[in-house]
DSSP file (Angstrom, degrees, kcal/mol; ACC not computed):
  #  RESIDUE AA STRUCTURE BP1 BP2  ACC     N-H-->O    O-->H-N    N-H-->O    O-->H-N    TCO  KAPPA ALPHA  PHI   PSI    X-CA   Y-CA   Z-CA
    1    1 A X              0   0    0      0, 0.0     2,-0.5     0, 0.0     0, 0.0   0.000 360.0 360.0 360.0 117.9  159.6  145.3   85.1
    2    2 A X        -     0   0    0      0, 0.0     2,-0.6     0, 0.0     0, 0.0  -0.731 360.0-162.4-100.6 158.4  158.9  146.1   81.9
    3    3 A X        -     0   0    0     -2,-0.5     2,-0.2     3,-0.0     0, 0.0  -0.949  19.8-129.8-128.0 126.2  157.0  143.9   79.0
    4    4 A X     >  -     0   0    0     -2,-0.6     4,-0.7     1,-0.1     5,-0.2  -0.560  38.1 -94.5 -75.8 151.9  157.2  144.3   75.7
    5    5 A X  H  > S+     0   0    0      2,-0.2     4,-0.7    -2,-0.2     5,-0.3   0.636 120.6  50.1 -65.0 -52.6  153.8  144.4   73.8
    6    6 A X  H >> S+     0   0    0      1,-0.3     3,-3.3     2,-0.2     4,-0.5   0.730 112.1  46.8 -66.3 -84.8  153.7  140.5   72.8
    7    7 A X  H >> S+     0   0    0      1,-0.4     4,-0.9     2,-0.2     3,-0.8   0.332 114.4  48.4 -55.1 -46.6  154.4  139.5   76.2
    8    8 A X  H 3X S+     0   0    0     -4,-0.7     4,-0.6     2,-0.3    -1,-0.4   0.575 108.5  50.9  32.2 -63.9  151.8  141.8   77.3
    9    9 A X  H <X S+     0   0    0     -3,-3.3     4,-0.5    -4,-0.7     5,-0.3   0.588 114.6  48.0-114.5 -25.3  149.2  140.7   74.9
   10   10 A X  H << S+     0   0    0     -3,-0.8     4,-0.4    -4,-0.5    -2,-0.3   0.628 104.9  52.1-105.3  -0.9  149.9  137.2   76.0
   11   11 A X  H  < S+     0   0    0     -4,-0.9    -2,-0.2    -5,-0.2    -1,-0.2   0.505 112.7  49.3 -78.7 -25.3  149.8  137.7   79.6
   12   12 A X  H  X S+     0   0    0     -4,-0.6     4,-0.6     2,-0.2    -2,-0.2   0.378 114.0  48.8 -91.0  -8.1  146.1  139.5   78.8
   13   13 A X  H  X S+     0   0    0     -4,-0.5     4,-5.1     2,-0.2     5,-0.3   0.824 106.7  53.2-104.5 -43.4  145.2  136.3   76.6
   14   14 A X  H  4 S+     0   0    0     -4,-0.4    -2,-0.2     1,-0.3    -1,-0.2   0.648 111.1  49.5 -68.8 -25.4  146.2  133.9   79.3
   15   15 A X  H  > S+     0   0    0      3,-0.2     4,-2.4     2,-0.2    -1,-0.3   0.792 107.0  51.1 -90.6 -27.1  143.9  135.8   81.7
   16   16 A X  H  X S+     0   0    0     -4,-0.6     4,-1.2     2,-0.3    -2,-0.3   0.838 109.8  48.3 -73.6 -33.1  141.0  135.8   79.6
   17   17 A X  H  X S+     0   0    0     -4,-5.1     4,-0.7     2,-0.2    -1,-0.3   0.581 113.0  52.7 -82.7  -0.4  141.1  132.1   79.0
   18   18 A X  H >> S+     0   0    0     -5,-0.3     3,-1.7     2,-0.2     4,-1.1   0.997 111.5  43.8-100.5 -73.9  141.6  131.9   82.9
   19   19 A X  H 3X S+     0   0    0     -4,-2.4     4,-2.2     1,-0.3    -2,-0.2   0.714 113.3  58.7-116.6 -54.5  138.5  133.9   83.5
   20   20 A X  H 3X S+     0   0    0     -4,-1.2     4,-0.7     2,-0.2    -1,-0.3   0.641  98.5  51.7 -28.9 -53.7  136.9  131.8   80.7
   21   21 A X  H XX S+     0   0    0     -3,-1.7     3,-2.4    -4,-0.7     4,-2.2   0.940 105.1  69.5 -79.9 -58.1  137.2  128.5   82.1
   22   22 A X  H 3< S+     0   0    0     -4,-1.1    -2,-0.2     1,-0.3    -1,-0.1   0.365  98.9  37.5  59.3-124.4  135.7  129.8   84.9
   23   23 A X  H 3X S+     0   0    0     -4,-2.2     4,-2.0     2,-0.2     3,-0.3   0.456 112.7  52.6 -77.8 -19.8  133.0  130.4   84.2
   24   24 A X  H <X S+     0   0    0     -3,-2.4     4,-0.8    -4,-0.7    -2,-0.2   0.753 113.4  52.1 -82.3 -19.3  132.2  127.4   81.9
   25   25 A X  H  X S+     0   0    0     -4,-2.2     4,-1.5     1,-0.2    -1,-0.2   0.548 113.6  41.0 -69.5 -12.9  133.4  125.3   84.8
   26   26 A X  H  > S+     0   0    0     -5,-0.4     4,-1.6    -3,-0.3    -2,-0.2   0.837 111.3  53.9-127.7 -31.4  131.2  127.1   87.1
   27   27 A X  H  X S+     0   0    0     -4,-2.0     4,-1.0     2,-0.2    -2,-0.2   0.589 116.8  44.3 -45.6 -27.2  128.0  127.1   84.4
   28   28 A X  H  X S+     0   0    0     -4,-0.8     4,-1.2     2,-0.2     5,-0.4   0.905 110.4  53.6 -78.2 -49.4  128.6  123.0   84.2
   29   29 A X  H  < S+     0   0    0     -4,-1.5    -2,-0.2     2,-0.2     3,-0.2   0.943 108.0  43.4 -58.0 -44.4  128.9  122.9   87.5
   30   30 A X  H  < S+     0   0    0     -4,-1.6    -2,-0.2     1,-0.2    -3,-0.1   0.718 110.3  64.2 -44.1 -80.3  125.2  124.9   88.2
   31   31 A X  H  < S-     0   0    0     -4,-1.0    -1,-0.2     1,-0.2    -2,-0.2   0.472  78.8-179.9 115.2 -71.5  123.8  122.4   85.4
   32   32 A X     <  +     0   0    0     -4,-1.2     2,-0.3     1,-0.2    -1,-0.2   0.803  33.3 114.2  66.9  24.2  124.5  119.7   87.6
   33   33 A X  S >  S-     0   0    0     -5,-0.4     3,-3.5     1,-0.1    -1,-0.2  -0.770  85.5 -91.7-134.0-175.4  123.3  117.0   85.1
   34   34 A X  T 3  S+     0   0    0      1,-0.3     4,-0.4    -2,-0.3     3,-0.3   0.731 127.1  59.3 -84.0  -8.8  124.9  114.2   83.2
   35   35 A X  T 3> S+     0   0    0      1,-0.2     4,-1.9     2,-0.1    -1,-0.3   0.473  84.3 103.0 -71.2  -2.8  125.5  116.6   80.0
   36   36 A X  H X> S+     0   0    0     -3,-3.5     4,-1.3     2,-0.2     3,-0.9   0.857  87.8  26.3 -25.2 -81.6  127.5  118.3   83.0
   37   37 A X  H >> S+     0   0    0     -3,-0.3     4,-2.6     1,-0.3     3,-0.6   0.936 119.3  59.8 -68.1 -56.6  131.1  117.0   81.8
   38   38 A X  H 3> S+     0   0    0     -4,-0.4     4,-2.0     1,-0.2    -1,-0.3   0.662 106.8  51.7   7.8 -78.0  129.9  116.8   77.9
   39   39 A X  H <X S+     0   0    0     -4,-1.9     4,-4.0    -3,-0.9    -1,-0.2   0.753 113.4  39.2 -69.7 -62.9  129.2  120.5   78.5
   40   40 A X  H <X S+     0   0    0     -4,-1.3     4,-1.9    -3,-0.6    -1,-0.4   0.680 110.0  56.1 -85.8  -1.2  132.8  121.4   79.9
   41   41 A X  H >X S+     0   0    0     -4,-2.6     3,-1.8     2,-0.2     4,-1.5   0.920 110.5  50.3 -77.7 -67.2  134.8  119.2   77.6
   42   42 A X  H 3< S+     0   0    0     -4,-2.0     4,-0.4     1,-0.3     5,-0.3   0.865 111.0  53.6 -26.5 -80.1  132.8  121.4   74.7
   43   43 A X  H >X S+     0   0    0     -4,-4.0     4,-1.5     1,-0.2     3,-1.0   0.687 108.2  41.5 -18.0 -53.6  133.9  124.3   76.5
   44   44 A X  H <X S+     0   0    0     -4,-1.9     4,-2.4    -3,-1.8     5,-0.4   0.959 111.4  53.7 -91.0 -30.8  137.4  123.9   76.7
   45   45 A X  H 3< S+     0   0    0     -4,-1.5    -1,-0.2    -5,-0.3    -2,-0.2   0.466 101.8  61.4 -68.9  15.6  137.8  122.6   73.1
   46   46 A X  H X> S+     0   0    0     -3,-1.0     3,-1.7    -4,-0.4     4,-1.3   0.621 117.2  44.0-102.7 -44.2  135.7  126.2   71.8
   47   47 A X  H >X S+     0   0    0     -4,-1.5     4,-2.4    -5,-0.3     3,-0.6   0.922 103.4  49.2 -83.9 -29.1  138.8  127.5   73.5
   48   48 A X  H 3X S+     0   0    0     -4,-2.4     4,-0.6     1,-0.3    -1,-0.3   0.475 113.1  55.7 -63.5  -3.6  141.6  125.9   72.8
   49   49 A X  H <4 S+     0   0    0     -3,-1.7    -1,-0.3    -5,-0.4    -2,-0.2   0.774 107.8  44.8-100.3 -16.2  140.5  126.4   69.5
   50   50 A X  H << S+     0   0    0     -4,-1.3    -2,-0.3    -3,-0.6    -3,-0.2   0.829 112.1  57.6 -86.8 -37.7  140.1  130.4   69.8
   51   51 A X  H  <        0   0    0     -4,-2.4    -3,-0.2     1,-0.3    -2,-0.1   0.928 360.0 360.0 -97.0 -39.8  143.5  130.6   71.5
   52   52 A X     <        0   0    0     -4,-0.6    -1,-0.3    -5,-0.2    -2,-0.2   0.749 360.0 360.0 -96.6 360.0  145.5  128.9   68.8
């Protein structure tokens, strides 16, 4: 199968933000305190703002 750059470049973007949540899911979780969810709602809206 081949992929042409974009799809490519968006198949690598799409992993990084997968990789990404992650770890801020998994930093929130350690955290374990009531800024917990605070903490990953921050998170994903610093990314959703770097991906578009």
């Amino acid at each position: 199968m081949h992929l042409s750059i974009n799809e490519d470049y968006a198949l690598q973007r799409m992993k990084y933000t997968e990789l990404a949540l992650q770890e801020a899911i998994r930093k929130a979780v350690q955290q374990q305190t009531s800024h917990c969810t605070f903490s990953g709602t921050h998170a994903l809206m610093f990314l959703s703002d770097k991906i578009s």
